[in-house]
C-alpha positions in Angstrom: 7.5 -7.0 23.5 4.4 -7.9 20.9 4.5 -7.0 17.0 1.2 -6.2 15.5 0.4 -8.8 12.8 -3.0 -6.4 11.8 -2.8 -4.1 9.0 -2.6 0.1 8.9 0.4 2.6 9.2 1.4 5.0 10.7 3.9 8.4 10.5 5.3 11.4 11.4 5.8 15.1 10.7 7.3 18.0 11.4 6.8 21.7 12.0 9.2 23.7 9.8 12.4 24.9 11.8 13.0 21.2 13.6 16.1 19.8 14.3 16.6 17.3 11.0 17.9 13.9 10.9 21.1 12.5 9.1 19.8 9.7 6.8 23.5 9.5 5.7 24.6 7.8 8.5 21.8 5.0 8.2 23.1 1.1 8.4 20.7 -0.4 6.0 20.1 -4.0 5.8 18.4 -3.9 2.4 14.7 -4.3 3.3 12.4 -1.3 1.4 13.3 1.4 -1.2 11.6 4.2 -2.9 12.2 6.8 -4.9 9.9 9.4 -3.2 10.2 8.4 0.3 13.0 8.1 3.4 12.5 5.5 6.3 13.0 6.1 9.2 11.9 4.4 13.0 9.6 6.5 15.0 9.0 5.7 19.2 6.3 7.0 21.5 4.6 6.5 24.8 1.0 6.1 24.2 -2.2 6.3 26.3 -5.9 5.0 25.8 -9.0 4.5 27.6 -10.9 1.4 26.4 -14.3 -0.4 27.6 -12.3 -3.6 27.9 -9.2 -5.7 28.3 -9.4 -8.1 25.7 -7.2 -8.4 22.4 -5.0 -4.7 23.6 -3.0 -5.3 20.3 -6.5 -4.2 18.6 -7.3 -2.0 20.7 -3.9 -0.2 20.2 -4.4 -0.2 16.7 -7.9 1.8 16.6 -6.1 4.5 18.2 -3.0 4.3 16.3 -5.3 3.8 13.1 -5.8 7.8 13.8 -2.2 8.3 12.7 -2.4 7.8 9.1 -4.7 10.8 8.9 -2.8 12.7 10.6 0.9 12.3 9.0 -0.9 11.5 5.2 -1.5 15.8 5.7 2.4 15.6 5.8 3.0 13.4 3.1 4.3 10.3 4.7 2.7 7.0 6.4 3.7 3.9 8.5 2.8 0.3 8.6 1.1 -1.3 11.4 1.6 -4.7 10.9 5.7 -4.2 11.7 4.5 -2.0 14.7 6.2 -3.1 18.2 4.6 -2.9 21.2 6.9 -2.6 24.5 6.3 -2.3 27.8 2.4 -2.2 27.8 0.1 -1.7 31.0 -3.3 -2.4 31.7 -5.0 -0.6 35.1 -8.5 0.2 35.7 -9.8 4.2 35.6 -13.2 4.4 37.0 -15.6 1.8 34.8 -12.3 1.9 32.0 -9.4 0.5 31.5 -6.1 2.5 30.9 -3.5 1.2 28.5 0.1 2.8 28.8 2.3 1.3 25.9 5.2 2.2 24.2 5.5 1.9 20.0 8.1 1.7 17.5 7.1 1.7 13.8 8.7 2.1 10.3 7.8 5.4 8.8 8.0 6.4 5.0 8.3 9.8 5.0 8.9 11.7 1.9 12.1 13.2 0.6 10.0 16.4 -0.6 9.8 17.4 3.4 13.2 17.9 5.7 13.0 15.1 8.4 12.2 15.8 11.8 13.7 14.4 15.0 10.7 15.1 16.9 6.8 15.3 15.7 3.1 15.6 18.1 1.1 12.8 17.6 -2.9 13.6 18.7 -5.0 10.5 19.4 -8.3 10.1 20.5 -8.2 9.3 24.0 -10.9 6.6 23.7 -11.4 4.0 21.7 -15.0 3.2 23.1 -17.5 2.9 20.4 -20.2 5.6 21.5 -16.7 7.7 22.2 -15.5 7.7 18.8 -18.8 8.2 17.1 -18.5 11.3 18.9 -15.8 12.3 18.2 -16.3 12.0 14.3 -19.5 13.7 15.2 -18.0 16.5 17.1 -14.6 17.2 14.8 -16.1 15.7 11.5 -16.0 19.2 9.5 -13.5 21.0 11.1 -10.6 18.5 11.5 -10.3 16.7 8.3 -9.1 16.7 5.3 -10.7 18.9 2.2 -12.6 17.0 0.1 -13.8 14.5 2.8 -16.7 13.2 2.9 -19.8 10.7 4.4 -17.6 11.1 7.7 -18.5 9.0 10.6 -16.5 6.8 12.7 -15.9 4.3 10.3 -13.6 6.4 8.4 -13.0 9.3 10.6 -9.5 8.0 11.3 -8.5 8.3 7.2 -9.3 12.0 6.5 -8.1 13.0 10.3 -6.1 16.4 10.0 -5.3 18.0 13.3 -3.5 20.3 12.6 -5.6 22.1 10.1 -5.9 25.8 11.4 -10.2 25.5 12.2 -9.5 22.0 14.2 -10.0 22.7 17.7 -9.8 19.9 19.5 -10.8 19.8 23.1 -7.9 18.7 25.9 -10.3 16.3 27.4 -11.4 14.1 23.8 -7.7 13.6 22.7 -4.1 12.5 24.2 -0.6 14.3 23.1 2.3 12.6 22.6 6.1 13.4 21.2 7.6 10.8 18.5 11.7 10.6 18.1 12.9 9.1 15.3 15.6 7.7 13.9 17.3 6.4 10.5 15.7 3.1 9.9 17.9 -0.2 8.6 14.9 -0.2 6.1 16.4 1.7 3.9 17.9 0.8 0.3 19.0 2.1 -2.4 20.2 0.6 -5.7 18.2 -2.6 -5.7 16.6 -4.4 -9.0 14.1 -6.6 -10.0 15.3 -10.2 -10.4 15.0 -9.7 -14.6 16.8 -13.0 -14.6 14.1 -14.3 -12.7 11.5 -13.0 -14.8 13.2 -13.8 -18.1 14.2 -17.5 -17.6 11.4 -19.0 -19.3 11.9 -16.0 -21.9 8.0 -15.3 -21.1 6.8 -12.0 -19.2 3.2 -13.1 -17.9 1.4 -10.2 -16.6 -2.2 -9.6 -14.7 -3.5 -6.1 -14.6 -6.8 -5.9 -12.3 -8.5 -1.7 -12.5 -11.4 -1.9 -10.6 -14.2 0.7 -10.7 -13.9 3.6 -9.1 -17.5 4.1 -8.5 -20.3 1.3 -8.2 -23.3 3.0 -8.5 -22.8 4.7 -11.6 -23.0 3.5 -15.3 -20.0 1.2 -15.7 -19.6 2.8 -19.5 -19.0 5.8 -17.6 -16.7 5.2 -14.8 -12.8 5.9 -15.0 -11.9 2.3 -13.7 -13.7 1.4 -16.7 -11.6 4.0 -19.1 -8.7 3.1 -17.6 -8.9 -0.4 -18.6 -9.5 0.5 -22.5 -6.9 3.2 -22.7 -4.8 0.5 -20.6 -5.3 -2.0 -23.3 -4.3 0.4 -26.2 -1.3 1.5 -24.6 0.0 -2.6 -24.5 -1.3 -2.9 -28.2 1.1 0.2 -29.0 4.2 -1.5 -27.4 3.4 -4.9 -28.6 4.6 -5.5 -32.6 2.0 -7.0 -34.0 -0.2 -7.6 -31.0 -2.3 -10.4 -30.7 -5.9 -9.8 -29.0 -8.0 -12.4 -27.4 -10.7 -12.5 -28.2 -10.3 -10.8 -31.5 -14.1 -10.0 -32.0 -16.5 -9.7 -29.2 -20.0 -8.4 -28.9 -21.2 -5.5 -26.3 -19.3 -3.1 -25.0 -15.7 -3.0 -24.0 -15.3 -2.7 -20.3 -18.6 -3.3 -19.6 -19.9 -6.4 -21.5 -16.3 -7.7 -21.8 -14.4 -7.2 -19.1 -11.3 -9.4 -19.6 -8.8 -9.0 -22.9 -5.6 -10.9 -23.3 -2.8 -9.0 -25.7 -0.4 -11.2 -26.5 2.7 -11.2 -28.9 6.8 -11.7 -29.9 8.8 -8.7 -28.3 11.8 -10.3 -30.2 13.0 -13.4 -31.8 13.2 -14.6 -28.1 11.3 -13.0 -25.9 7.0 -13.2 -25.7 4.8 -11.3 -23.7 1.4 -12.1 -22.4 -1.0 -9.4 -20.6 -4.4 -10.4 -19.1 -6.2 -7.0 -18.3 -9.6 -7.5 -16.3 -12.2 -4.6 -14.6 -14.3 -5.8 -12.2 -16.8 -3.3 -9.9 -14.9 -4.3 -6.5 -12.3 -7.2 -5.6 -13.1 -7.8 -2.1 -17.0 -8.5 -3.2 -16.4 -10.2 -6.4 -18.0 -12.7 -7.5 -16.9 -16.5 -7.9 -15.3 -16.5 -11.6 -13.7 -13.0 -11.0 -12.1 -15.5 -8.1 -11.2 -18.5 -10.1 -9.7 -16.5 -12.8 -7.6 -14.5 -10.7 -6.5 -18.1 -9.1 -5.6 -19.8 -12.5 -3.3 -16.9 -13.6 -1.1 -15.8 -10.4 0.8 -18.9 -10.8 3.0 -18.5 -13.8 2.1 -14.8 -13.2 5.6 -12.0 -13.3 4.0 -9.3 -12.3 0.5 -8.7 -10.4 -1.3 -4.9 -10.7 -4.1 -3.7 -9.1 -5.4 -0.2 -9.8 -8.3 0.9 -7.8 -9.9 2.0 -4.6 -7.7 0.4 -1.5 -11.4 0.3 0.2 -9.7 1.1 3.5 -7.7 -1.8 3.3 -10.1 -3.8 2.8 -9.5 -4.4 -1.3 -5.8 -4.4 -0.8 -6.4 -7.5 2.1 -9.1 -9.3 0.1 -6.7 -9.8 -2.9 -3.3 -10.2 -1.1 -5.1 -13.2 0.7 -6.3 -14.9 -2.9 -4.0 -16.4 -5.5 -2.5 -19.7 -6.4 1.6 -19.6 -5.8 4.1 -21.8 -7.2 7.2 -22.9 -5.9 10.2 -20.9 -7.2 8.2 -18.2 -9.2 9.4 -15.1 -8.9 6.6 -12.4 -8.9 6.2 -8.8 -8.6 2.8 -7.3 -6.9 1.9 -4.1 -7.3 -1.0 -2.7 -4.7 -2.1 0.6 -6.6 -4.8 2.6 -4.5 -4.9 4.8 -1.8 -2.1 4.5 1.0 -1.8 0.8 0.4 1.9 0.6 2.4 -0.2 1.2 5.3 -2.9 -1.4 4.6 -0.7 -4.5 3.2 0.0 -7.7 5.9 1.9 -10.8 6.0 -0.5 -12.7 3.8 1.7 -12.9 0.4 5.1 -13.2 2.3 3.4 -16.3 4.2 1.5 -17.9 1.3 5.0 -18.0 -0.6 7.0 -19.0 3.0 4.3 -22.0 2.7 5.7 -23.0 -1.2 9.2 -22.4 -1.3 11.0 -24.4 1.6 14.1 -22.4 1.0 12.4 -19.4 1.9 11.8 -18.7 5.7 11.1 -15.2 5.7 8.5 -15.1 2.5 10.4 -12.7 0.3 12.6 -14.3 -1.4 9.7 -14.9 -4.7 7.7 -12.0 -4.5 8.7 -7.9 -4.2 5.8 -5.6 -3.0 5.1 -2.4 -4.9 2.7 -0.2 -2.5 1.7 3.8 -2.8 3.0 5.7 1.1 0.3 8.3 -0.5 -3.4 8.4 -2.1 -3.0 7.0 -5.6 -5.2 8.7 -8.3 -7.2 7.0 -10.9 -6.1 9.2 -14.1 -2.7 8.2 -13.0 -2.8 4.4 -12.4 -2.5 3.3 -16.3 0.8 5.6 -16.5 2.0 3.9 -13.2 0.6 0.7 -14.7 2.9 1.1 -17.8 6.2 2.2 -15.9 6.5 -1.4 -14.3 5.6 -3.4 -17.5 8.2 -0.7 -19.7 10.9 -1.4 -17.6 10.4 -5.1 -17.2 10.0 -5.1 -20.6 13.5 -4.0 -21.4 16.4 -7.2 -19.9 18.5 -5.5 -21.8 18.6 -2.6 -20.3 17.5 -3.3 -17.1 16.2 -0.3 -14.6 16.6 -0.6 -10.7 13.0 0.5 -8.7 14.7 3.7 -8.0 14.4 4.2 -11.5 11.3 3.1 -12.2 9.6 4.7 -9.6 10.9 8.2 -10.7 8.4 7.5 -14.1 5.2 7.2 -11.5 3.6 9.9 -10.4 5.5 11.5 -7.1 2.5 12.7 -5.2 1.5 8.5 -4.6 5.2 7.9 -3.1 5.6 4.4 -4.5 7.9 2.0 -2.6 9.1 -1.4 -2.5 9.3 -3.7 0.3 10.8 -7.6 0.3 13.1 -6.3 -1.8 16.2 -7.1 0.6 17.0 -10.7 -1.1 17.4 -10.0 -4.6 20.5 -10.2 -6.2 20.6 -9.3 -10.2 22.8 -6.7 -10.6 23.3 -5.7 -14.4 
């Protein structure tokens, strides 16, 4: 057996009229929770035709990449960096090779939609290059999502909707396979952040990142750019007698200054510091935009980013950066599109690497991802839920709470979640 240590999710839905699972019964072991969204384990027999042998856990995944298209029309999505691989074999078919495999994967699956005990998966049969370029080619208007767009192979796999009524999808260009699935020991319920945690140097440091949501028009224009201002008021509002550094700029907010620190008392014994930044993209910015970000995680409670999830490739390009320190506790939120399916290992094993007590790489950070496309007139709003509640020791709010003050169409969750221990 082989776990996937790459990045993208995967899911599973149901046609009305299914036989429905019993999530009642589940055994959890405390691992991910969510307001919006069940767990649960999904297993299916796969097939693929490829032009090679080599590295079969990536080729897997460019077929199973395919999935979060498909199951994001159902409102769920699955991670592909906890996928297992069983029972994989590799024969040759003509001038191809054939790969039979077996997967398991954890599935969130929202709470909106009954659970199913079986659901079709359709792949692409191929995951040769010129074969996928036709395929986007061929199924690029009919079998997608509405409202896609610049379709091509590269992205093919993210709007993919087969089961859209128009989608007609030739026997010969895809493979059909049936999922089961069962109640996963994911599951939680009840779980808080460590407040204690954040709260023992009577400090809440906070770094909110919104990036821009499109680069080729006028940054003065762009809602990543409003975002940030109308972000900054809203911390001014619940600060008493909020500190703003710098107090006087020149240029434009957002555009000529992009990076305001609001600081201030939230009581006689309890201050609160929030660095807000904007930059155009994370993954391509430049060297300070780096730095920065490195000097503040440290001491940092609570991470936010709120922009495009570029893919994944955003979501990967930050998780890898960042300065950790041993024993600091930190909360990271990854706000963009489908992020749960596009997070890896990189934060749990950057603070494994810190904290000698910690041999799993959760035990100092909780990750906050969307199961669902995260909207831009929403991320300030989600923004402001986390900082509220953590805000408020004294009346503290599990992430079941929380969550149900973000938007429900993004179906936040949490994940690493399994080893706190503050209970009010």
């Amino acid at each position: 057996m082989m776990s996937f240590k790459s990045i993208l999710g995967l899911l599973i839905c149901l046609a009305y009229g299914c036989t429905q699972l019993d999530v009642n019964d589940i055994d959890t072991q405390e691992k991910e929770s969510s307001y919006h969204a069940t767990f649960i384990d999904m297993t299916f027999k796969g097939v693929l035709l490829a032009g090679n042998d080599w590295a079969p856990e990536r080729t897997i995944e460019q077929q199973l990449l395919y999935t979060i298209g498909q199951l994001n029309g159902d409102r769920a999505v699955g991670r592909l960096d906890r996928v297992e691989v069983d029972a994989l074999e590799i024969t040759r078919q003509d001038d191809l090779y054939r790969f039979d495999y077996t997967v398991t994967m954890p599935v969130a699956w929202s709470k909106d939609k009954p659970i199913p005990t079986a659901y079709e998966f359709i792949l692409p049969i191929s995951t040769v290059r010129d074969d996928l370029k036709r395929f986007a080619e061929s199924y690029g208007e009919t079998c997608v999502s509405y409202g896609a767009h610049d379709v091509d192979s590269g992205s093919m796999w993210y709007y993919y909707r087969p089961n859209r009524s128009r989608c007609q999808l030739a026997n010969e260009d895809v493979f059909r396979t049936s999922a089961t699935s069962v109640p996963s020991v994911l599951q939680t319920t009840g779980q808080y952040p460590e407040y204690d945690q954040v709260w023992k140097d009577g400090r809440l440091e906070v770094v909110a990142i919104f990036g821009r949501a499109d680069e080729n028009k006028p940054p003065s224009d762009d809602i990543g750019t409003r975002n940030f201002r109308i972000f900054i008021n809203k911390i001014k509002e619940m600060i008493p007698n909020a500190v703003q550094i710098p107090q006087t700029f020149d240029g434009e907010l957002g555009v000529d200054v992009t990076e305001m620190m609001i600081e201030g008392q939230l009581d006689e014994s309890r201050f609160i510091s929030i660095t807000v930044l904007v930059v155009d993209n994370v993954r391509t910015a430049d060297r300070q935009f780096r730095e920065r970000y490195k000097r503040l995680t440290p001491t940092a409670d609570l991470i936010i980013y709120n922009g495009h999830a570029g893919l994944g490739q955003n979501i990967r390009a930050l998780a890898s950066r960042g300065e950790w320190k041993a024993e600091q506790y930190v909360i990271v939120f990854m706000n963009g599109c489908d992020t749960y399916a596009y997070v890896d290992d990189a934060l749990y094993a950057a603070h494994r690497d810190v904290n000698p007590d910690d041999e799993v790489g959760t035990r100092y950070v909780d990750l906050v991802t969307n199961a669902m496309p995260a909207y831009f007139f929403d991320m300030t709003g989600a923004s402001m839920a986390l900082i509220d509640a953590l805000a408020k020791p004294d009346d503290p709010a599990s992430y079941d709470e929380i969550f149900s003050n973000i938007a429900r169409e993004q179906m936040v969750l949490v994940t690493g979640e399994e080893d706190n221990v503050f209970q009010p």
